[in-house]
C-alpha positions in Angstrom: 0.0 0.0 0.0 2.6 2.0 0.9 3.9 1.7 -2.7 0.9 2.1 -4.4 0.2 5.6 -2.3 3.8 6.8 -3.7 3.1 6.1 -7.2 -0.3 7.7 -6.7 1.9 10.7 -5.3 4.1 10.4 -8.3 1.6 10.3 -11.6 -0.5 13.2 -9.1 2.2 15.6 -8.9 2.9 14.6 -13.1 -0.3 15.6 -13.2 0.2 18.7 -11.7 3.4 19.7 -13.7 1.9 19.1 -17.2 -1.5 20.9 -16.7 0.8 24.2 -14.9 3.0 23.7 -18.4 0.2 24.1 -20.1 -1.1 26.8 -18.5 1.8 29.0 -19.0 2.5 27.7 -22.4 -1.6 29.5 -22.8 -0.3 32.8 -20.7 3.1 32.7 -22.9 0.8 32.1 -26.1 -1.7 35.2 -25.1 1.6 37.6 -24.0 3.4 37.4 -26.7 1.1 36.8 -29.9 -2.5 37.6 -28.4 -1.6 41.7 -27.2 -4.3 44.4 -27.4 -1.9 46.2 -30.5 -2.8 42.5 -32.6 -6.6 42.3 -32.3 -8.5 43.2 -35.2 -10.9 45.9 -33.1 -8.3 47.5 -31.7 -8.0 49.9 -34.3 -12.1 51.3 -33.3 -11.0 51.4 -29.4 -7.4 52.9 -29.6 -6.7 55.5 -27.4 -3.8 57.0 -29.0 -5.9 56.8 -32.4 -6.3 60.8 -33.2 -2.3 61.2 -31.7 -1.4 58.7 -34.2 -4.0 59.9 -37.2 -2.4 62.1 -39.8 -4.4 65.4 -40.5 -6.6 65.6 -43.6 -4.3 68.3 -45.2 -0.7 69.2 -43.7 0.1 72.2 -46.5 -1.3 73.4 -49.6 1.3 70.8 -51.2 -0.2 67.9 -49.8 0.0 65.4 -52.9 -3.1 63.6 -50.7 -5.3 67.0 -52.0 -7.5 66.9 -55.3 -7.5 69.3 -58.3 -10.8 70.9 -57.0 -9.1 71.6 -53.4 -11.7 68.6 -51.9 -10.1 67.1 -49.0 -12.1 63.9 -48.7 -15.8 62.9 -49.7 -18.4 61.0 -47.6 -18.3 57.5 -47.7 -14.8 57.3 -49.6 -12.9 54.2 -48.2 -9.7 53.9 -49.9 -7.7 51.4 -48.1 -10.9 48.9 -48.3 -8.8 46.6 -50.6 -5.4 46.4 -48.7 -7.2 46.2 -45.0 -9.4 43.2 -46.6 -6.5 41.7 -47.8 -4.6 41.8 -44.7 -7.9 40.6 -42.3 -8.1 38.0 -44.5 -4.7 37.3 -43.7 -4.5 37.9 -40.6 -7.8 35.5 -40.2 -6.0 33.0 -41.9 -3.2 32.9 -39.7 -5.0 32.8 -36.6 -7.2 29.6 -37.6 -3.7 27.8 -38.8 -2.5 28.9 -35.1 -5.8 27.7 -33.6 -5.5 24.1 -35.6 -1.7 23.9 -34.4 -2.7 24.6 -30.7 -5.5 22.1 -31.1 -2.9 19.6 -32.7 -1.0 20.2 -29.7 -3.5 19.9 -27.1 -4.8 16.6 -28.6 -1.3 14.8 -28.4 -0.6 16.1 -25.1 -4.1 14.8 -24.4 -3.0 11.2 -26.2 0.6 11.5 -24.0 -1.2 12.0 -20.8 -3.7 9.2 -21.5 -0.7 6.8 -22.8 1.2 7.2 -20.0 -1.4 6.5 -16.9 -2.8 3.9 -19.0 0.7 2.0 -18.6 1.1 3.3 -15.2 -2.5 1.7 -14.0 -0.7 -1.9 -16.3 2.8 -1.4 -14.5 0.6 -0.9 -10.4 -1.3 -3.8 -11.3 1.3 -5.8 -12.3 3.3 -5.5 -9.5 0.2 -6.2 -7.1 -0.1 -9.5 -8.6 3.0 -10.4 -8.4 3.4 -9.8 -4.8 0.0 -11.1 -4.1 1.6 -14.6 -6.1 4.9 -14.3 -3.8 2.4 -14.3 -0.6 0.4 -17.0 -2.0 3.4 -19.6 -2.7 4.8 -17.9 0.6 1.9 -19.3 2.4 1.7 -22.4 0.7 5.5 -23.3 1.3 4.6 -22.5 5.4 1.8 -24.5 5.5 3.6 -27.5 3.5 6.3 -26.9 6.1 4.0 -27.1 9.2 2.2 -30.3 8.1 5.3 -32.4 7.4 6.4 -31.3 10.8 3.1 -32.3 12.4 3.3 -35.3 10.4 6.7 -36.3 11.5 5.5 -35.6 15.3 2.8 -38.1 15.0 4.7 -40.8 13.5 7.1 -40.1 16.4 4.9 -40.3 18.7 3.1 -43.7 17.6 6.4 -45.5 16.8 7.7 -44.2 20.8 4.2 -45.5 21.8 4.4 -48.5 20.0 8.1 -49.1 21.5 6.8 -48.3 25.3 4.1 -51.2 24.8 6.3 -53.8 23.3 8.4 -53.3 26.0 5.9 -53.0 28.4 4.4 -56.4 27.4 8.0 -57.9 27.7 8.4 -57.5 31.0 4.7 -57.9 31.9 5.5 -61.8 30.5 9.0 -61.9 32.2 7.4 -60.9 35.3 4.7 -63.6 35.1 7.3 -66.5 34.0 9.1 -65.5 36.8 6.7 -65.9 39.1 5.1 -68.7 37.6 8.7 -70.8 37.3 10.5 -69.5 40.8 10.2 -71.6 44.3 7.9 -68.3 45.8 4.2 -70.2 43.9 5.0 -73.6 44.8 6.7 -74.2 48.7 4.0 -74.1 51.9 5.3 -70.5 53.6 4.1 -71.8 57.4 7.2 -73.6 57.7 9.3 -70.4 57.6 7.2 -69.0 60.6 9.5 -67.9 63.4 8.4 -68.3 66.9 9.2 -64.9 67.7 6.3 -63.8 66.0 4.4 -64.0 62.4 6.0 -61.0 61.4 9.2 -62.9 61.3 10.4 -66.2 59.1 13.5 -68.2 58.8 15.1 -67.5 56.4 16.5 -70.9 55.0 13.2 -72.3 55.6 10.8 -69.6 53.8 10.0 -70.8 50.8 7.1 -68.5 49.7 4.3 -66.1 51.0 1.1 -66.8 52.2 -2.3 -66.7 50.8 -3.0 -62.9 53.0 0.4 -61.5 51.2 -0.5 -63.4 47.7 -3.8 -61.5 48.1 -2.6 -58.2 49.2 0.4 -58.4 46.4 -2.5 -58.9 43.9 -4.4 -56.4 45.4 -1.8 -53.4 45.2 -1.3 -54.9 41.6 -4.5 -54.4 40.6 -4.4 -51.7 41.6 -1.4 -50.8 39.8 -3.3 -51.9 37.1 -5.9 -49.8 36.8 -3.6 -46.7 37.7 -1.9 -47.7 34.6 -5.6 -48.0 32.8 -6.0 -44.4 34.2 -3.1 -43.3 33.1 -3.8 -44.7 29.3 -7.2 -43.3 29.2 -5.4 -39.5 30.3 -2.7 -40.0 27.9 -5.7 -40.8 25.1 -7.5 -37.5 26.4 -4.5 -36.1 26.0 -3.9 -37.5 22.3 -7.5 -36.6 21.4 -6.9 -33.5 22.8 -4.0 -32.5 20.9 -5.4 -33.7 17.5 -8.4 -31.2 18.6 -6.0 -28.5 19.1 -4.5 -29.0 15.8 -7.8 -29.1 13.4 -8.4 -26.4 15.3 -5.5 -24.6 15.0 -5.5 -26.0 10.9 -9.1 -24.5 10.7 -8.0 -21.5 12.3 -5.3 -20.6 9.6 -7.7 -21.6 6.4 -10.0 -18.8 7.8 -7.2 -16.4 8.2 -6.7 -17.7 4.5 -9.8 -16.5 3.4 -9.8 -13.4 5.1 -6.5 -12.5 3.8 -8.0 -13.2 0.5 -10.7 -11.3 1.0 -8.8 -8.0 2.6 -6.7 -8.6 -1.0 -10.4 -8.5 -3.1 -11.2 -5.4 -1.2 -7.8 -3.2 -1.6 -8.6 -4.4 -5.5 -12.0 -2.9 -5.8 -10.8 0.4 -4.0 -7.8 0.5 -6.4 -9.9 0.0 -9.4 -12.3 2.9 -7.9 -9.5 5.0 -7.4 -7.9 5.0 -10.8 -11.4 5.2 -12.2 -12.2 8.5 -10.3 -9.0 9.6 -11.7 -9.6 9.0 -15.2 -12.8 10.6 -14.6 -11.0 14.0 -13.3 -8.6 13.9 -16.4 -10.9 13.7 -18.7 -13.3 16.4 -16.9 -9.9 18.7 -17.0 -9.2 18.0 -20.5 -12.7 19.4 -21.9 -12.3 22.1 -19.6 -9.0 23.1 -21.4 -10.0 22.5 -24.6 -13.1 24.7 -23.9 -10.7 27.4 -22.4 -8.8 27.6 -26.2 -11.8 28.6 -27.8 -13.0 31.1 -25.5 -11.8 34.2 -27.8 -12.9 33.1 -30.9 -14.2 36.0 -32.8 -18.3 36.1 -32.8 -20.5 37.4 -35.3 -21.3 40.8 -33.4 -17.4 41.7 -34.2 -18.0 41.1 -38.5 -21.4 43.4 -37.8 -19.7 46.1 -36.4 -16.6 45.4 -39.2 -20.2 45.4 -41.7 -21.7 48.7 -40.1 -18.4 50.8 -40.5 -17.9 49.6 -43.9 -21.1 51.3 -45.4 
């Protein structure tokens, strides 16, 4: 965005600098071949007309003076040829000057349009190309993240799988042992001591009683099911953390689709923005070309030409 706003800046202030150019190419244009001395009516509003004027007669050798001594008769125009011929003229350069500026206004007009034409192309290029880079960005994190979580899982079944081999091993071992050793299969009474039941003889005892056998299985029962309880938690826990990551792979498809839909928005006010643009030119562009026209001649200047000519 950041971007975009300086290259708005940019073609804004290009803006700028071509319609002030052409502003004072207009003033430059008026100055120098538009002055008051130029027009064709100035001659009927000069104010140094009767200074400049030569008299009717300036001796009695005036070669401008008649035979009969008449200075000038009523309705005489003697210079109606040459000043036609040189209104004509100057007519005819003014419309070749008005075509030229015209010329001119239209390929500047045709520059102008050329040039934020491939400007809009060149922004909108570049926006897809970085929305492309955060797209295959994305993808290669998300690729990442799942052969990580995969890797973890396999871990985690192969160390489980591992823990209850072994487990089962010495589960068996334990049994054989018992099964196969002299502790199942010798009387215990006869290791009594007779200082009390609490004590035995030690190279008589040959095994536990039925009490201890029961109070042995008992506590290992016991064990037992702790061991069931702690399998069902480390399950919860299992199904818990497979909850926590759809949940967390759910979470980043929606921030997927946001994203996308942030990038569909910023489109659509781009687009608006270089359409109100456009609009602006083009609204500045009549307003210009209406602006070279404005002094045109009009027909009440060739009625008062008419009206002093008879």
């Amino acid at each position: 965005m950041k971007q975009n706003d300086k290259m708005m800046c940019m073609l804004e202030e290009q803006q700028k600098r071509n319609i002030r150019n052409i502003n004072k190419a207009v003033s430059d244009f008026q100055k120098n071949f538009q002055k008051p001395e130029t027009r064709r009516e100035f001659d009927l509003s000069d104010p140094q007309a009767l200074k400049k004027d030569r008299p009717a007669r300036l001796s009695d050798n005036d070669p401008r003076c008649t035979v009969s001594g008449l200075q000038k008769f009523m309705g005489e125009d003697l210079n109606y040829a040459q000043r036609t011929k040189f209104q004509k003229e100057q007519l005819r350069e003014w419309s070749l000057q008005q075509q030229r500026d015209h010329k001119n206004a239209l390929a500047d007009k045709k520059f102008l349009d050329d040039l934020h034409d491939k400007n809009r192309i060149e922004l909108d290029r570049k926006t897809m190309e970085q929305q492309r880079i955060e797209e295959e960005t994305r993808r290669a994190v998300c690729a990442a993240t799942k052969d990580f979580n995969k890797s973890q899982a396999a871990e985690v079944a192969e160390r489980k799988k591992l823990d209850k081999r072994q487990k089962m091993k010495d589960d068996m071992d334990e049994i054989s042992s018992l099964l196969q050793g002299n502790l199942l299969s010798e009387n215990p009474a006869q290791a009594i001591s007779s200082f009390g039941t609490h004590r035995v003889i030690t190279d008589r005892w040959k095994g536990m009683s039925q009490d201890q056998l029961m109070a042995i299985r008992s506590f290992q029962q016991q064990q037992v099911l702790e061991k069931l309880r702690l399998k069902e938690e480390e399950r919860h826990r299992d199904a818990e953390w497979d909850r926590q990551s759809m949940q967390a792979a759910r979470a980043q498809l929606i921030l997927e689709r946001h994203q996308e839909r942030q990038n569909r928005e910023r489109r659509q006010a781009l687009d608006s923005i270089n359409a109100q643009l456009s609009h602006e030119q083009k609204s500045k562009n009549i307003y210009l070309k209406e602006e070279e026209y404005s002094n045109c001649p009009t027909s009440q200047y060739f009625a008062q030409f008419n009206t002093t000519s008879r």
